[in-house]
N, C-alpha and C positions, 0 to 999 in steps of 0.2 A: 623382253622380260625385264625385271627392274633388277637391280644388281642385289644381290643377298649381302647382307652385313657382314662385317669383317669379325673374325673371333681374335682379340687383345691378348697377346701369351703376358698372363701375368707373372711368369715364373722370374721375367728377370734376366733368362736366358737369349732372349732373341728378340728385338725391336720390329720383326719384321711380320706382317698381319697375315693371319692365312685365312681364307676363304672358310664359311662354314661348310661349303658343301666336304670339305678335305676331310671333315671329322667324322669316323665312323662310332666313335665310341657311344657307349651307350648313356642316357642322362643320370648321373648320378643325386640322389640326394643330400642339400646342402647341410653342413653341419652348421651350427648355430654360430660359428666363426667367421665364417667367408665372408659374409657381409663386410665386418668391423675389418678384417685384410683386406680385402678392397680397396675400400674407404681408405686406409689406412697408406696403401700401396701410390693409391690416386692424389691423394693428400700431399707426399710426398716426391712424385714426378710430376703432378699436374699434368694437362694437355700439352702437345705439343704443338699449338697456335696459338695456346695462352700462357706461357708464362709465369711462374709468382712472379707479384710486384709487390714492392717497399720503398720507401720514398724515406730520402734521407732525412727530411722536414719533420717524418714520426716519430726521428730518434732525440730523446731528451736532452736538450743542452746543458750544457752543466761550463763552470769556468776551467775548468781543465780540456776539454776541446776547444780545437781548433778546426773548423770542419770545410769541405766542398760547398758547392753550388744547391742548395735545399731543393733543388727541384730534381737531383742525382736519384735514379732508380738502381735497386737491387734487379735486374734480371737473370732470371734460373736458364740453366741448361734444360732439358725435358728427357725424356725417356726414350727419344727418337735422335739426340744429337749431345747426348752426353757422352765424353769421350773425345771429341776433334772439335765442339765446336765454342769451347770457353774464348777463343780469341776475339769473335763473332759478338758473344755477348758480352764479353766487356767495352766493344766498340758500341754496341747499343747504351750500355749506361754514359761512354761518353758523348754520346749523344745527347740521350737526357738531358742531361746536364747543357749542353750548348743549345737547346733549341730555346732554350727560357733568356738567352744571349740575344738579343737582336743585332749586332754589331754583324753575323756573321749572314743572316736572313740577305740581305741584298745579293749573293752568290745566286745565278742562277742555277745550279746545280743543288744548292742546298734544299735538304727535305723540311718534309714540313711536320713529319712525323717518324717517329724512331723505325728504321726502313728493316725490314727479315731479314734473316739469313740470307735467303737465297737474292735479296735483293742486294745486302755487303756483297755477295760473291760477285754481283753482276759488275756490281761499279768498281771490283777488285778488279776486274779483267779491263774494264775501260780507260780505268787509270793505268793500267799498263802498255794500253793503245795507244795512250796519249805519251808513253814515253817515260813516268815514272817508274824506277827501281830499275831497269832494263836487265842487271845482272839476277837479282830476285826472279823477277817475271821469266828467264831462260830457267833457272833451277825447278820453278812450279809447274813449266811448260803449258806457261800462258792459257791455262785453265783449270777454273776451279767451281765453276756453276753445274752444280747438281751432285758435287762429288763429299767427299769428308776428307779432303785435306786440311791438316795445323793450318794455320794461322798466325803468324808472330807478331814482332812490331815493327819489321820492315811491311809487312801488309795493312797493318792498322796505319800506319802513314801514308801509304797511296789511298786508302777508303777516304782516310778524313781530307789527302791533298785535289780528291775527286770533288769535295764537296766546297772546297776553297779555306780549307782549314788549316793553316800552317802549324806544324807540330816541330817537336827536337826531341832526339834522342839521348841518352846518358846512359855508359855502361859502367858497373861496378863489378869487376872482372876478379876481383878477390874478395875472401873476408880479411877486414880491416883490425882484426883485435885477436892477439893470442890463444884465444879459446875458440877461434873458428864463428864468431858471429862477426856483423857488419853494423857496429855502429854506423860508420860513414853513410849508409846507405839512409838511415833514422834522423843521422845531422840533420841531411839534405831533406828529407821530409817537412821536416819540423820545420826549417826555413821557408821551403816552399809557402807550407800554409799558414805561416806567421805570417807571413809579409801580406794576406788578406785582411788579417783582423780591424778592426775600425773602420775598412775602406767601403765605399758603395758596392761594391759588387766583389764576391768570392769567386777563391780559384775553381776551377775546375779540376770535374778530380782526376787522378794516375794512372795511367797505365801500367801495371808490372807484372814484367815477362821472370820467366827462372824454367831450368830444365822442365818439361815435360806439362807446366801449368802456368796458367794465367791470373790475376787479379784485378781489383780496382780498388785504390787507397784512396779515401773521403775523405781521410783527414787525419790527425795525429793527438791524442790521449797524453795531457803532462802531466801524469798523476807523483804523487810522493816516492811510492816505487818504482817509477822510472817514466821514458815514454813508450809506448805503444801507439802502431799503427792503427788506423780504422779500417778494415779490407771488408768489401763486400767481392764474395767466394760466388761465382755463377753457380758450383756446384752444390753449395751449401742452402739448401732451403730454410728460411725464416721461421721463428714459429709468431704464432700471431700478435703476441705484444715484446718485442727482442728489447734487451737492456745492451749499452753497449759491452756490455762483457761477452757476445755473442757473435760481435766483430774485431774484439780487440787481437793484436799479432804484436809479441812481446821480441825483443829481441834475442832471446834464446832459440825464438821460434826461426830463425836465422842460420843456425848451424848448421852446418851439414851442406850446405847450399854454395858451392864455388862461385857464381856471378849470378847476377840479376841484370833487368835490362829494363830500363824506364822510358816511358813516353809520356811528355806535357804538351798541351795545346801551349801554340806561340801567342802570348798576349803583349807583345811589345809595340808601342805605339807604328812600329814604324808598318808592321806587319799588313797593316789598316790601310794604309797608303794606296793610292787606285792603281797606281805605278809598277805597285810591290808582287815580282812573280815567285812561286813557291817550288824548290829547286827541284827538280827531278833527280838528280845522284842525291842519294840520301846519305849522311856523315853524322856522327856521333863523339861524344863527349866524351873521356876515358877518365874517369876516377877511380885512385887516385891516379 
């Protein structure tokens, strides 16, 4: 017999599909709303095998940015993995971003397309086979395919070390300023992606980790009132023409916040080197 379709709890309450046969209730008639909720509900989690996407190339240049790789995607969490899996989808946008890279394309491991969820988790476990993170990989107990375990940025290093992507870690372990924000953290941004501007090719964008969430910083805003980050938010859905005011992160928006944790792809020449192997103990930078 063919399988009966699955009934979608739109409530919000539970990700998880129950059979139609399970419903004894009786059909009720629709008010003139349920539609436009729907729609509205659906609009805003999208499917969970598709995605929203926004491409950083939509967002209007102006001279006060300083931006990522234009070919950097926004990807959404969904309605089935919102909650554990933002580490997941920031490693997809930096993806994005490095497949438009052909420097890294010779890796026989490297995808050829921004790889799933469940496929990060696959090559999470491989790179741990291979022997990166060794103390990490004991704590997660060396699996995570099919489960909803975090994600941080000792993992987002063995995914991208799986794929021959050399990364570095930087911790900003305190706020740096009397009122509990983190200039330093904003320095180090704004350096970062100054040091692309004029060049042939732009950086790739950031990893940043902070208790309990994840981001991805495209680039840095030098407006009059101050600088501002550019973050694209996995959890934060787009609406259909976004002004950078819609990703901007001010540095007030910083308090409250004890440490952060950054991850940048390694672009230094020597990295490139056929010679050049990408360390398995993973070590990090401590500012200040």
């Amino acid at each position: 017999m063919p399988t009966k379709p699955a009934l979608i709890d739109l409530t919000g309450d539970s990700d998880t599909a129950v059979p139609a046969a399970a419903s004894s209730k009786p059909t009720k008639h629709k008010n003139p709303h349920t539609k436009q909720k729907i729609l509205s509900f659906l609009r805003l989690h999208r499917s969970p095998t598709a995605p929203a996407h926004f491409q950083l190339s939509q967002l209007p240049p102006t001279p006060a940015l300083a931006l990522a790789n234009a070919s950097t995607q926004l990807i959404n969490t969904t309605m089935v993995d919102r909650g554990w899996a933002c580490g997941y989808r920031n490693c997809q946008m930096l993806l994005s971003s490095l497949l438009d890279d052909t420097r890294y394309h010779m890796h026989e491991r490297f995808p050829c397309s921004v790889p799933s969820v469940r496929a990060l988790q696959e090559c999470l476990e491989l790179a741990w086979r291979d022997g990166f993170d060794p103390d990490g990989a004991e704590q997660m107990g060396r699996r995570v395919v099919g489960g909803r375990k975090w994600v941080g940025t000792t993992e987002i290093y063995c995914i991208l070390a799986h794929f021959g992507v050399p990364a570095k870690i930087v911790d900003f372990h305190r706020p740096t300023a009397a009122d509990g924000t983190n200039p330093t953290l904003f320095a180090w941004m704004v350096e970062y992606f100054i040091a692309s501007e004029g060049g042939e090719r732009r950086r790739h964008p950031v990893y940043l980790q902070h208790q309990g969430h994840s981001r991805t910083v495209v680039g840095v805003e030098m407006a009059e009132e101050g600088v501002s980050l550019v973050l694209f938010d996995p959890d934060v859905a787009v609406l259909e023409q976004p002004e950078i005011k819609h990703f901007r992160f001010r540095l007030c928006d910083t308090r409250g916040v004890e440490q952060y944790q950054v991850l940048y792809v390694d672009e230094d020449e020597n990295v490139f080197a056929p010679e050049y192997v990408i360390p398995n103990l993973i070590s990090s930078v401590r500012i200040p």
